[in-house]
Each structure stands twice: as C-alpha cells, then as structure tokens.
MIDOSE-1310 file (N, C-alpha, C; in nm, 2 decimals, decimal comma, always signed):
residues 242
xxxx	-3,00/-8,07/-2,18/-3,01/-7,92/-2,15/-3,05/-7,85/-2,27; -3,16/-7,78/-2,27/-3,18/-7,68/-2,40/-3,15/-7,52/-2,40; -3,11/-7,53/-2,26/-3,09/-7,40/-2,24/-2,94/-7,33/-2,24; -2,89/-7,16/-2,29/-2,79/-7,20/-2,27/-2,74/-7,16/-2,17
xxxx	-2,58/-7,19/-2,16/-2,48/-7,15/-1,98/-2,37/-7,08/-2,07; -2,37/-6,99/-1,99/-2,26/-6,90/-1,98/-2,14/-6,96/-1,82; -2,03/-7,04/-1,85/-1,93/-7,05/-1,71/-1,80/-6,92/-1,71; -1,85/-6,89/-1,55/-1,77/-6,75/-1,52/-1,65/-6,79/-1,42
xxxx	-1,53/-6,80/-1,48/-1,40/-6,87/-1,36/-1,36/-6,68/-1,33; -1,33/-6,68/-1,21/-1,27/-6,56/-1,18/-1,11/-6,62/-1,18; -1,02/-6,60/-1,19/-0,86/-6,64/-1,18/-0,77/-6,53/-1,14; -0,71/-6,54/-1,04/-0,58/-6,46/-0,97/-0,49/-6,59/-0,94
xxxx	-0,40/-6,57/-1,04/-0,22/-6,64/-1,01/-0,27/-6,77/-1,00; -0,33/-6,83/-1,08/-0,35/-6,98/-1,12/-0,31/-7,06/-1,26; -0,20/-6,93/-1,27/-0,13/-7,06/-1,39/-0,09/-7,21/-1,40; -0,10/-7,24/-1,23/-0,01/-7,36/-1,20/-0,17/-7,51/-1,21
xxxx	-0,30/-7,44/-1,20/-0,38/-7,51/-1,16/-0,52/-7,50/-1,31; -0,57/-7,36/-1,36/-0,64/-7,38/-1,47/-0,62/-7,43/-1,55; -0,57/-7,46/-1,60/-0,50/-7,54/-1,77/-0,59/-7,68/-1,72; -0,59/-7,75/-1,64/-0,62/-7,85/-1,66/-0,82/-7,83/-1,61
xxxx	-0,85/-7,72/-1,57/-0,96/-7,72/-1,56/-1,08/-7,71/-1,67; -1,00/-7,61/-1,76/-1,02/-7,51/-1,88/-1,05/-7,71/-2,01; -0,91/-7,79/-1,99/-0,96/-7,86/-2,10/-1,10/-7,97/-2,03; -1,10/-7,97/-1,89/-1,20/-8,03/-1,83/-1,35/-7,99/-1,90
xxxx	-1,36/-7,86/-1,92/-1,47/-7,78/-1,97/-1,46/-7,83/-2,05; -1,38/-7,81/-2,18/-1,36/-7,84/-2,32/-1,41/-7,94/-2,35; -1,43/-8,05/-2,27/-1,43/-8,20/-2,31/-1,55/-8,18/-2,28; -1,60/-8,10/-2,18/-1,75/-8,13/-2,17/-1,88/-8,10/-2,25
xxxx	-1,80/-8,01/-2,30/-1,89/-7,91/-2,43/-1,93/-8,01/-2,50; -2,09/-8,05/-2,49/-2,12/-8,13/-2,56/-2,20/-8,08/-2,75; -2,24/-7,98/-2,67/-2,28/-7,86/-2,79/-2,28/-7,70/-2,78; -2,18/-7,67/-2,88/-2,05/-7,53/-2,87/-2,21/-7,42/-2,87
xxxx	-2,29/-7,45/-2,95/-2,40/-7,33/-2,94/-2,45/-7,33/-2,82; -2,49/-7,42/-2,71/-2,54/-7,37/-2,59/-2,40/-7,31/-2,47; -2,34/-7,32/-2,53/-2,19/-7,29/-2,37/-2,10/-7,20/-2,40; -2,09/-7,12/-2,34/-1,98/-6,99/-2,35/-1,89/-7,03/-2,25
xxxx	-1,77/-7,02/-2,22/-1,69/-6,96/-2,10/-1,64/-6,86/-2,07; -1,60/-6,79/-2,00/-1,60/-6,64/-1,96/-1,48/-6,67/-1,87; -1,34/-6,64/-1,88/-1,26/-6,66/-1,82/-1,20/-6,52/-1,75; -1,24/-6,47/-1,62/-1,18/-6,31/-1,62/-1,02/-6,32/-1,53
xxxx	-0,94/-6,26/-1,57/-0,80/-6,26/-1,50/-0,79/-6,15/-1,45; -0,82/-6,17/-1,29/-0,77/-6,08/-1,23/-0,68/-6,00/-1,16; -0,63/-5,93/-1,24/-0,50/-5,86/-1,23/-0,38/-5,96/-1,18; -0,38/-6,11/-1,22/-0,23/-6,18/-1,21/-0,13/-6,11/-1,21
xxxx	-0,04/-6,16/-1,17/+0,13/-6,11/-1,18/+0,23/-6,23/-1,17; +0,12/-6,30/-1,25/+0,19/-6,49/-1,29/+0,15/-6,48/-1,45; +0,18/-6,57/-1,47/+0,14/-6,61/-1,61/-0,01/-6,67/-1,61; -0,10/-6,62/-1,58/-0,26/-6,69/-1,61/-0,26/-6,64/-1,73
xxxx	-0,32/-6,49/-1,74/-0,31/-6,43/-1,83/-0,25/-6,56/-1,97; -0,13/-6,55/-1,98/-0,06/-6,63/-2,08/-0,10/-6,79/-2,11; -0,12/-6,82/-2,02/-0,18/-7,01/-1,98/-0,30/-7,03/-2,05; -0,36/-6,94/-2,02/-0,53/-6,93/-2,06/-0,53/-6,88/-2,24
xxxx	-0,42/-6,76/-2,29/-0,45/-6,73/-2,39/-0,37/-6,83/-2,49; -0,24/-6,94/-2,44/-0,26/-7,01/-2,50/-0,33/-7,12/-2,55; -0,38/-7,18/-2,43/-0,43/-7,33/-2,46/-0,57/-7,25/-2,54; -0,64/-7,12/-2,57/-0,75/-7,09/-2,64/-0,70/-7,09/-2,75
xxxx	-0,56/-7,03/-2,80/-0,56/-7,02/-2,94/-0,46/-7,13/-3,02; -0,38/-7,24/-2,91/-0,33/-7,39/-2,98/-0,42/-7,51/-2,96; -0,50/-7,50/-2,84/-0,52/-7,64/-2,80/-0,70/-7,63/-2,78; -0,77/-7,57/-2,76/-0,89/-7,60/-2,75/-0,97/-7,65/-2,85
xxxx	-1,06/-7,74/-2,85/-1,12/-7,80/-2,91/-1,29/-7,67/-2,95; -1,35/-7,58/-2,85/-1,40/-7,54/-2,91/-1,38/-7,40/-2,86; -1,33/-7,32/-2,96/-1,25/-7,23/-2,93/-1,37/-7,07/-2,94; -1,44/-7,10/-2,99/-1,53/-7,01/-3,04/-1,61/-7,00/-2,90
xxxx	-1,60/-7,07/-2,82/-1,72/-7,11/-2,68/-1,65/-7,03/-2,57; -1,52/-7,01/-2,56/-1,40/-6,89/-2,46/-1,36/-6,81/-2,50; -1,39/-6,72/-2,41/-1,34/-6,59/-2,39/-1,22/-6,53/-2,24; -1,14/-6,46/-2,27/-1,08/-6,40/-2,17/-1,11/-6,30/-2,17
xxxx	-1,13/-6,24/-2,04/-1,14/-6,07/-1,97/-1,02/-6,05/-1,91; -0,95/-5,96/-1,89/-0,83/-5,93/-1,83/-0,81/-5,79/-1,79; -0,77/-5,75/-1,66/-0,73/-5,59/-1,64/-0,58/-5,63/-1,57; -0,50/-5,49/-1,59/-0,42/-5,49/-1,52/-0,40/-5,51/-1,33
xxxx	-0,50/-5,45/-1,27/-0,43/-5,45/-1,13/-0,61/-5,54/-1,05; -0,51/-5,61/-0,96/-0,59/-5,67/-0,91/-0,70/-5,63/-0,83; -0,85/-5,66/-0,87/-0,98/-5,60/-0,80/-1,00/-5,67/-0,69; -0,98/-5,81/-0,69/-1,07/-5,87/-0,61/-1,15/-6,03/-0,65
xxxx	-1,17/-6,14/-0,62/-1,28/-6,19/-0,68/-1,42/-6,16/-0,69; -1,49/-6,11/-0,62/-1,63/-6,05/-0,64/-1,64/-5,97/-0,75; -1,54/-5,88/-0,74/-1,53/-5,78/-0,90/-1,48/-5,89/-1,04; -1,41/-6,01/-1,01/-1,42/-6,05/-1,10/-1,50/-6,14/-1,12
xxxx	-1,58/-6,19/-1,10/-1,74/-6,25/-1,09/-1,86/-6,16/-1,15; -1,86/-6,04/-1,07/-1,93/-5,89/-1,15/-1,92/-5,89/-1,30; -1,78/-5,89/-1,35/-1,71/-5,87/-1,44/-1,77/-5,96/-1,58; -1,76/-6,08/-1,49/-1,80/-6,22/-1,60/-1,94/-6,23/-1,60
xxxx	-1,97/-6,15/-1,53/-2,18/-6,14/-1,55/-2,23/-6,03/-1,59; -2,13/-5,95/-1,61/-2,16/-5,85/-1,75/-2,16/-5,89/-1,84; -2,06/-5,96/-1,88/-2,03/-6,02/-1,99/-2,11/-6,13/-2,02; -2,16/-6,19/-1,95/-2,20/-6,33/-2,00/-2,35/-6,31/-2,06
xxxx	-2,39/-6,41/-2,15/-2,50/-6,43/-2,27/-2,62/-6,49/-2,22; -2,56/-6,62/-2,15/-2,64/-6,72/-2,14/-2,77/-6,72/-2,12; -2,87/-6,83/-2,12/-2,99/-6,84/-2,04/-2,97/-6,86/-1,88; -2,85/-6,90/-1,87/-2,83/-6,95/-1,73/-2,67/-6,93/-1,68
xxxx	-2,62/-6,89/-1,56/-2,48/-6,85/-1,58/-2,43/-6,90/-1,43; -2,37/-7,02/-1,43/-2,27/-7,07/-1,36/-2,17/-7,01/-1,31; -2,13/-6,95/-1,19/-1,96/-6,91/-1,12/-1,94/-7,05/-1,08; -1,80/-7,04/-1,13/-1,68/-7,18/-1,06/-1,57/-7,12/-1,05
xxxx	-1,51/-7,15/-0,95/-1,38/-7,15/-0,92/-1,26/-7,21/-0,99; -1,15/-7,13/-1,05/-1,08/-7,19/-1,17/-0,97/-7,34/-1,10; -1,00/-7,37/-1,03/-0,89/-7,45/-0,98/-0,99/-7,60/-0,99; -1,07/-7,57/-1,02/-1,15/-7,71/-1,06/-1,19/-7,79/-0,96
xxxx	-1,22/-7,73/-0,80/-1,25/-7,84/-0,66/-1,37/-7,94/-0,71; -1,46/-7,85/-0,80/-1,59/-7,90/-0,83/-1,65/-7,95/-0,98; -1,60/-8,07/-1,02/-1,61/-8,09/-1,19/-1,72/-8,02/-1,21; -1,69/-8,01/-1,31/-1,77/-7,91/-1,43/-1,93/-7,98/-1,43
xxxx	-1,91/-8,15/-1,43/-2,02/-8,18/-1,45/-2,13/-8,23/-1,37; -2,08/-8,15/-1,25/-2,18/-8,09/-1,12/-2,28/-8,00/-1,16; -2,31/-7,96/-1,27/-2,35/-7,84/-1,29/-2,47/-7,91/-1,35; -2,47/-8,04/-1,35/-2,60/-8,13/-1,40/-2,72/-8,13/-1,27
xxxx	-2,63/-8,12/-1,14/-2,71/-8,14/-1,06/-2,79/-8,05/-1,00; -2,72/-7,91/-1,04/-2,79/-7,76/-0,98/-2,89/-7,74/-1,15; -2,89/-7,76/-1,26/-2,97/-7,78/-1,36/-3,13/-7,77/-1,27; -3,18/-7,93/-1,28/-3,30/-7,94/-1,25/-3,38/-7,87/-1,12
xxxx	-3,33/-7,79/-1,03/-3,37/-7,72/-0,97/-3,42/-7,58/-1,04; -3,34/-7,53/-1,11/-3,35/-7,41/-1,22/-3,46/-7,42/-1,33; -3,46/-7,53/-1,40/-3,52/-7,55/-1,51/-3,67/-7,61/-1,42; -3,69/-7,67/-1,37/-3,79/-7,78/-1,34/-3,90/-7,72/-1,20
xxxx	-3,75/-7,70/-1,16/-3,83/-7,69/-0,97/-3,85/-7,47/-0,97; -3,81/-7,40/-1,06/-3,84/-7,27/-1,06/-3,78/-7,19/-0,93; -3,65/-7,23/-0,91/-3,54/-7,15/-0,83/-3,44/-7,05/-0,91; -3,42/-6,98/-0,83/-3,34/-6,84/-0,97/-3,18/-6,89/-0,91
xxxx	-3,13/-6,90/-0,79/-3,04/-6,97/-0,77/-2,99/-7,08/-0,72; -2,95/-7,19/-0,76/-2,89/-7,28/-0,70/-2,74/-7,27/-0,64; -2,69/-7,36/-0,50/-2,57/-7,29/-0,48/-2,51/-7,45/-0,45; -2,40/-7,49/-0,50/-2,33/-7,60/-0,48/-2,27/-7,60/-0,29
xxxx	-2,29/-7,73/-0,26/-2,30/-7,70/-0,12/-2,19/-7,82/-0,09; -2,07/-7,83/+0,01/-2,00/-7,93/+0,06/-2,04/-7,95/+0,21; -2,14/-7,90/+0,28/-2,20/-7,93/+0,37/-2,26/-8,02/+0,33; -2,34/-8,03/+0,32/-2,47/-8,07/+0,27/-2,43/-8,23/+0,22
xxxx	-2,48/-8,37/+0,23/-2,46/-8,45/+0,19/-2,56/-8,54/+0,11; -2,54/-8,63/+0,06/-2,62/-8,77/-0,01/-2,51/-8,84/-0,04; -2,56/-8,95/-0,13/-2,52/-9,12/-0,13/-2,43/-9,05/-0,23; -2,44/-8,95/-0,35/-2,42/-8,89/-0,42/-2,23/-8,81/-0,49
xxxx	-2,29/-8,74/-0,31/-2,18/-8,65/-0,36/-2,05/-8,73/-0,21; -1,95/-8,64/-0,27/-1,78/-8,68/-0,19/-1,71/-8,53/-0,19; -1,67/-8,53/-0,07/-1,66/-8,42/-0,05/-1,51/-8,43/+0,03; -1,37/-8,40/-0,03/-1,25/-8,39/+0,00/-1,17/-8,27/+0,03
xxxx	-1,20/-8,22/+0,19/-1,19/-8,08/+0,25/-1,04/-8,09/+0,31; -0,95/-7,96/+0,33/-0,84/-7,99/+0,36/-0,92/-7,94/+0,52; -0,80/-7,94/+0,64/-0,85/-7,91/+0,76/-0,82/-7,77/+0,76; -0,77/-7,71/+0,72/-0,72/-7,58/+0,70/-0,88/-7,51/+0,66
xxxx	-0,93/-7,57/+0,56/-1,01/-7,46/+0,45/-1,15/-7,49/+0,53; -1,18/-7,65/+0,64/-1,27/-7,69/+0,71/-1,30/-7,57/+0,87; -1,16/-7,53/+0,87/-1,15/-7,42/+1,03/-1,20/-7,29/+0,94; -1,14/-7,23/+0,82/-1,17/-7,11/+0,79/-1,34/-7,12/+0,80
xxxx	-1,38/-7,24/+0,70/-1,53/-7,23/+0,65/-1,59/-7,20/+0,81; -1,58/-7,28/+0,89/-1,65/-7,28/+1,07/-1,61/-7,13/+1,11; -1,51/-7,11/+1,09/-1,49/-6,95/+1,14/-1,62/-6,88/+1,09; -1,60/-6,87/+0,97/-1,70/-6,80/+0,88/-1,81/-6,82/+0,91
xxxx	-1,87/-6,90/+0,95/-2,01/-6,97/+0,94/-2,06/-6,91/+1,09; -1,94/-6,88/+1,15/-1,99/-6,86/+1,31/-2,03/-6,73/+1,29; -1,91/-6,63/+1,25/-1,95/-6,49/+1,19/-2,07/-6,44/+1,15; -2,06/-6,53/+1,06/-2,26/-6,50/+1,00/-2,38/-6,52/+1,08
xxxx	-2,38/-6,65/+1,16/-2,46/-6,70/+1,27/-2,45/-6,55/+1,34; -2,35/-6,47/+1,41/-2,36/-6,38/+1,48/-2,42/-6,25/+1,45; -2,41/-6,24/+1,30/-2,48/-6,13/+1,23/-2,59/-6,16/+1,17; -2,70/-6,25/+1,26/-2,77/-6,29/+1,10/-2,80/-6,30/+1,00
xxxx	-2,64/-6,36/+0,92/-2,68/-6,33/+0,76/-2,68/-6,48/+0,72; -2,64/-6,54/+0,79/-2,64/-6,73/+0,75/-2,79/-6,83/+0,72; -2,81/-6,81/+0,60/-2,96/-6,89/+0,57/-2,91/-6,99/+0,50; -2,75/-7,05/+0,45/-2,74/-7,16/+0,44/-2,63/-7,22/+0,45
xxxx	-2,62/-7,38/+0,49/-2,53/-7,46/+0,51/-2,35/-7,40/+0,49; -2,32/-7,41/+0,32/-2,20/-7,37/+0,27/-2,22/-7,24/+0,19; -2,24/-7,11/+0,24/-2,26/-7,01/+0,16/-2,12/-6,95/+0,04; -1,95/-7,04/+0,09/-1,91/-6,98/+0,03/-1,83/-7,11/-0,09
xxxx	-1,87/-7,20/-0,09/-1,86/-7,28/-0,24/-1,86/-7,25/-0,34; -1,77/-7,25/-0,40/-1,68/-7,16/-0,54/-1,79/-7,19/-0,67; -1,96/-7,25/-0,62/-1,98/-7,33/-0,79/-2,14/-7,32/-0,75; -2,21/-7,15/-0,81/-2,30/-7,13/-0,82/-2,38/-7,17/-0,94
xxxx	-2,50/-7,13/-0,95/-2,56/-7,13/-1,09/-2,68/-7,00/-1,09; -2,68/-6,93/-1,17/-2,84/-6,81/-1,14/-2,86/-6,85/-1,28; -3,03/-6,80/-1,30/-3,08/-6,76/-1,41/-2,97/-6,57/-1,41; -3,03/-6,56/-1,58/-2,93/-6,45/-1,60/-3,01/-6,34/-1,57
xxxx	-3,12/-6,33/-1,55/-3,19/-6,19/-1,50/-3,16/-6,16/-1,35; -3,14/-6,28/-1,29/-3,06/-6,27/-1,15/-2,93/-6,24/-1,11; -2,87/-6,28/-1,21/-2,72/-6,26/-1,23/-2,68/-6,13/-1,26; -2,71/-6,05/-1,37/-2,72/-5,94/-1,42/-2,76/-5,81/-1,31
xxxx	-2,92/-5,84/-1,26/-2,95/-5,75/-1,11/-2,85/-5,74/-1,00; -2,78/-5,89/-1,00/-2,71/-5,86/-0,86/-2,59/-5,80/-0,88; -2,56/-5,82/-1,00/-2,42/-5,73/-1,06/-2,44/-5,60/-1,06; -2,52/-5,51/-1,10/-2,57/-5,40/-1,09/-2,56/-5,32/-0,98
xxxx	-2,60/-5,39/-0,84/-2,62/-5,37/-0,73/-2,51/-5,42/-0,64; -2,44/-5,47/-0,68/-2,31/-5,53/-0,60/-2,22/-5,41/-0,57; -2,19/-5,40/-0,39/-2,07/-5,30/-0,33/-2,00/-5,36/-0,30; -1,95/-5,50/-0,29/-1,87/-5,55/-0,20/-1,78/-5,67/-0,29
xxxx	-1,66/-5,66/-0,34/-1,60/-5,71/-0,45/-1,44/-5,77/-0,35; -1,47/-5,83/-0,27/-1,37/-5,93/-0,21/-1,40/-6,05/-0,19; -1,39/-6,12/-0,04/-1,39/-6,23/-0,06/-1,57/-6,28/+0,03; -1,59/-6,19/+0,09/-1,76/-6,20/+0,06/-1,89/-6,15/-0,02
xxxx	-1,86/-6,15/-0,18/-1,95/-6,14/-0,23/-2,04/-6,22/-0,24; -2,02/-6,34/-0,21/-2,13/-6,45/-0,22/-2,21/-6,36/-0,13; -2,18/-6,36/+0,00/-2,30/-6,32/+0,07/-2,37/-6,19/+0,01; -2,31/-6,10/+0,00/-2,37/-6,01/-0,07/-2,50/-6,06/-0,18
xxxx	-2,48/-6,17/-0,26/-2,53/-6,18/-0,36/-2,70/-6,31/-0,29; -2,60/-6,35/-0,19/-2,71/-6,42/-0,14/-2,83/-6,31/-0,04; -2,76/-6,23/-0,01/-2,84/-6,14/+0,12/-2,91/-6,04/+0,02; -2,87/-6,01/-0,11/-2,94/-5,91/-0,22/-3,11/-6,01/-0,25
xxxx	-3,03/-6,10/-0,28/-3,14/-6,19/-0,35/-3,22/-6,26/-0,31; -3,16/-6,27/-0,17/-3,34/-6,28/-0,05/-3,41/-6,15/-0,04; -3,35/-6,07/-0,04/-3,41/-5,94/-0,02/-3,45/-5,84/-0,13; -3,44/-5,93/-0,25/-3,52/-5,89/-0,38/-3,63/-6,00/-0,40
xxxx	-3,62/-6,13/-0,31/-3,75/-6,25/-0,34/-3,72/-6,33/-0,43; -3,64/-6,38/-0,47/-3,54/-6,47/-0,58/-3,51/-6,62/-0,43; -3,57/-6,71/-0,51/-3,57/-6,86/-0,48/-3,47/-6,90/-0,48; -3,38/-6,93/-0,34/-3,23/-6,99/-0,35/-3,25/-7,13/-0,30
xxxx	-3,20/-7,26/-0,37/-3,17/-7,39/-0,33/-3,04/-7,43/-0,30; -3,00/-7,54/-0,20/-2,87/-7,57/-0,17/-2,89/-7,68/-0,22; -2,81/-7,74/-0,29/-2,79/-7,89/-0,34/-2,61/-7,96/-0,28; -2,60/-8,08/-0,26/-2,50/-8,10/-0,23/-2,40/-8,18/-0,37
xxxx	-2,29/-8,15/-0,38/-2,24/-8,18/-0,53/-2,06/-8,25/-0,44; -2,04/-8,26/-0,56/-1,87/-8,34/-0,55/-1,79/-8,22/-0,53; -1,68/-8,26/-0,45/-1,58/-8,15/-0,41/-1,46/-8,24/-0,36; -1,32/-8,15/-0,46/-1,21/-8,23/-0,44/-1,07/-8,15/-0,39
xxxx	-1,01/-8,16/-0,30/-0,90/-8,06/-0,29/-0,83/-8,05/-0,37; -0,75/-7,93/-0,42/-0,67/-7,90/-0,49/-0,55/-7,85/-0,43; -0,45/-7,90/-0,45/-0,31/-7,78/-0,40/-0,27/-7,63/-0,46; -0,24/-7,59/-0,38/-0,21/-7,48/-0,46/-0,33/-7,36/-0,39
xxxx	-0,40/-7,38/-0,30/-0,50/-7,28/-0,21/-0,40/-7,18/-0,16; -0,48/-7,05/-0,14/-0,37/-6,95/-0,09/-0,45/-6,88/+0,05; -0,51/-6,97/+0,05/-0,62/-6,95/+0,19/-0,45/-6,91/+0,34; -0,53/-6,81/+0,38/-0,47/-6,79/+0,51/-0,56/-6,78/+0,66
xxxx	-0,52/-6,93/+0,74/-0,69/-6,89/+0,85/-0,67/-6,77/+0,90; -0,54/-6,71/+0,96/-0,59/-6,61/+1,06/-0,61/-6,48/+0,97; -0,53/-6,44/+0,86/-0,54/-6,34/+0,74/-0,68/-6,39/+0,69; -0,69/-6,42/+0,64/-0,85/-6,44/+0,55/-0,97/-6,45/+0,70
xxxx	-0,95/-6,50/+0,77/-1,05/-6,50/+0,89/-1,11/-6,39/+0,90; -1,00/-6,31/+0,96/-0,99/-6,13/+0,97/-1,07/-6,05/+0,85; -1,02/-6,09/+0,76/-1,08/-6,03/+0,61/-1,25/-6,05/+0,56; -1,24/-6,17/+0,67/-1,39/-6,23/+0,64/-1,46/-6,15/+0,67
xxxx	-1,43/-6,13/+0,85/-1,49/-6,03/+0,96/-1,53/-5,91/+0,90; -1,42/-5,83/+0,87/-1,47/-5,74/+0,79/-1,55/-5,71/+0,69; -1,48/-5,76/+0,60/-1,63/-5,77/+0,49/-1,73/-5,79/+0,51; -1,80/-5,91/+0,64/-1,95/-5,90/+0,62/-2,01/-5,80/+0,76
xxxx	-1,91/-5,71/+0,80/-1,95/-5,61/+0,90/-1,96/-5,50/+0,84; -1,90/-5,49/+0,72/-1,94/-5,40/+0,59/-2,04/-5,40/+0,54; -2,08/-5,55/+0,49/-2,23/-5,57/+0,41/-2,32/-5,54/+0,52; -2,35/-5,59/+0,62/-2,43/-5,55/+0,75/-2,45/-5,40/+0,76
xxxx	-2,31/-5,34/+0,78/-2,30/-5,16/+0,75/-2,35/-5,11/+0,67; -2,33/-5,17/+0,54/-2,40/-5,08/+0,36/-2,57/-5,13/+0,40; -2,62/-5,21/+0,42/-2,74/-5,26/+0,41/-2,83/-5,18/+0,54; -2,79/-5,18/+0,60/-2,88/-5,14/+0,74/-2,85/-4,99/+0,74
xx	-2,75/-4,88/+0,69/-2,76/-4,76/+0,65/-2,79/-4,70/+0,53; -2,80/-4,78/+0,43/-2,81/-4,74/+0,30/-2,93/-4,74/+0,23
C-alpha cells in the first residue's frame, strides 16, 4: 500500500469490546507514516472514553498513529462517522465498526478496487460471497438486515446487496463531500452516503470480506426495525423536497 488510510471507529458504550480491536489495529500497522486512527466516542456513559484513552497512553505500540474525538452527549453514529471524516488526513479513509466483526485486514481486499480498478467507494459486503470470505451472522442481526433490505426495495433506494456493513473505504475527496452534505446522523447514514454518491457520480463497488459475530450487539429487531423505517422515509423526504 503506498497510499495513506485514515481508520474511523465510531464508539457508543463499547468498553467491554474495543480494547481488543484497537490492539488488532496496532499490530497491523505495518508503517506508522501511512495509518492514522481516528477513534470518535460518542457520547458513552460507560467507560469507552477511559478504555481507549488508556490503552493509547500505556499500551499502544504506535501511539502517534491514534487519536480520540470525544463529546459529551450522544449524537448518533452517522454524526460520529461525519465527525472522523473531518478529521481524518488520509489518502484513503476506511469506517469500521469498533467491535471488530470485520478484521482490520479486510481492508486489503476493498484496497485494489480503489487504487487499481478507479472506484471512489468500496463497501464491505456479508451478502455477497467467494471461496474467500466467512461470514458468521447471528439470526437476530440476519431478520433486522431482511427487514431493512425490504424497506429500501420499497423505496427504491437499494442498489446493493449489504448496504449496512460496518467496514467501508472512500477516497478522501469522497469522504470529505459526503460529510459536508450529510442530514441524516443515525442509524441510516450509510444510505444517505450511498444515495449522495450515486447522485454526485462516484463509482461504488461491493466486495465480499470476512465477518464475525461479536457479543455484546445492542441491536433491537422491532426498536431498531422502526428506527430504520423512519430514517430512510426521511432521507426519501429530504431528497425529493429539498
């Protein structure tokens, strides 16, 4: 890789699960000049905050490469994703999810599409299969994803497989525009960022990568279902009046 990556974890009340993600990174840093991390905490009322600021200032191996962002009251993940693409440097800028479903070194496989094939985003996909990837879904998060997928089919905003997999990658001129332009800072900003970016002309690819369950999800089908509904009857609303 010559290029660099900026990685954006959004985190709400995952003290019990980043720590072991964060040294996952660490170890992967093969060289501290191309890789930033961008860790934003949003608005916890656990110890993330604390988890994260210590293992950066006892235990990381390259400490100069992480950063934390922190506000007090909770925005959202989409606002904290916003947040880490303000901030971030890179040539290239990765969102993952801090609970680590998708090793770090997945991000080899959304690479060559970026660099090679001339896509502005790649989107980590657990639909999507090869000989490759493994994909370990709980049945809970397998009903939410189908809920969702139907929603969108109904609105047509669905142009691909897994639109809401925690482990994108954009060039940063893409990243930066969609931040700028982003209304919608809950739990469908992906779409937002996908429905902007077709409709700015920005080349999206699905690739299929490794995915592992984690405990500790705070997914609720019929509460988050609901939540889903809304938000992309929102983005549908903001777009077609605005």
């Amino acid at each position: 890789m010559n290029k660099s990556l900026t990685i954006v974890i959004p985190a709400y009340i995952e003290e019990s699960r980043i720590l072991k993600y964060l040294r996952k990174i660490d170890e992967y840093i093969f060289d501290p000049t191309l890789f930033k991390v961008i860790v934003v905490d949003d608005g916890s009322k656990d110890a993330t905050k604390d988890v994260v600021l210590s293992y950066l200032e006892k235990d990381s191996k390259n400490k100069n490469c992480f950063k934390l962002v922190s506000y007090s009251e909770n925005r959202g993940k989409g606002f904290a994703v916003c947040e880490g693409f303000k901030h971030a440097e890179g040539n290239l800028i990765l969102y993952t999810d801090a609970d680590g479903a998708s090793p770090i070194k997945e991000v080899e496989k959304l690479l060559s599409p970026v660099t090679s094939e001339g896509f502005d985003i790649v989107c980590g996909s657990r639909i999507l299969r090869d000989q490759r990837s493994t994909v370990q879904m709980s049945l809970k998060r397998r009903f939410v994803g189908f809920v969702f997928q139907c929603i969108l089919r109904l609105l047509g905003l669905a142009s691909l497989k897994d639109t809401q997999c925690g482990f994108k990658l954009f060039t940063k001129e893409v990243a930066k525009k969609l931040a700028r332009n982003q209304k919608c800072y809950n739990y469908s900003f992906d779409i937002e960022y996908l429905y902007l970016a077709r409709k700015f002309g920005y080349k999206i690819k699905e690739v299929p990568i490794n995915w592992y369950h984690v405990e500790g999800s705070k997914i609720s089908i019929l509460k988050d279902s609901i939540k889903m509904l809304v938000e992309v009857l929102k983005i549908k609303f903001i777009y077609k009046y605005n």
